[in-house]
N, C-alpha and C positions, 0 to 999 in steps of 0.2 A: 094889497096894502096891509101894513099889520095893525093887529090891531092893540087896545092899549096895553093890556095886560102883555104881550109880545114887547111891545116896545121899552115899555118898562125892564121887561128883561136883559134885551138885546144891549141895552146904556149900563147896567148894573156888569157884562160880562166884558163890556167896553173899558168899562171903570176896571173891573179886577185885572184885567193884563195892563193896562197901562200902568197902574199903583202900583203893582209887581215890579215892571220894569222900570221902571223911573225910581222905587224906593234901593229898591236893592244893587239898582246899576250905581246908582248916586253913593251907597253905602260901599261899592265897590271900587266909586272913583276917587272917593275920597280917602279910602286905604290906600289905593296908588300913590295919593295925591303925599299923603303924610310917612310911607315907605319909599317913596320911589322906584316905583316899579310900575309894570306895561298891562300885566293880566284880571288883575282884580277886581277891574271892570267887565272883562268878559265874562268872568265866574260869577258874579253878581247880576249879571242881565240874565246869563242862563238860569242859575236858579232863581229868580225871580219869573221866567217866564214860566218855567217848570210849575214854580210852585202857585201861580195864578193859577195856568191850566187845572193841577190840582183840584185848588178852590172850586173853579167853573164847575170842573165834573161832579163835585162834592154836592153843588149847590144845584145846577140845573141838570146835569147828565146822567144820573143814577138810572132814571125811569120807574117803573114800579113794573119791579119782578120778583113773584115770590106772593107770600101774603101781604094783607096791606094793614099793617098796625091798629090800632088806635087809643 
């Protein structure tokens, strides 16, 4: 079972892909919506998932390699 600091995390990585795609699809259906046109919603989900994953990696997935600052 995780525990809370995990869990805590596992909701926050939850949240960034979901906000990704739900903002930028929405930003992309609504350019359809007001061009009419078919794709600006795929290109808006993709880089919105691209750029959560991003985020994630940004925020949880670096790891510590190297020295460690302080």
């Amino acid at each position: 079972m995780a525990s809370g600091n995990e869990e805590g995390a596992l909701w926050s990585i939850m949240g960034y892909l979901l906000s990704g795609l739900l903002i930028w699809g929405g930003l992309g259906w609504a350019a359809d919506h007001w061009l009419g046109t078919h794709f600006f919603v795929l290109i808006g989900m993709l880089l919105g998932g691209g750029a959560s994953m991003y985020l994630v990696w940004l925020r949880f997935g670096r790891g510590s390699t190297g020295s460690n600052p302080k």
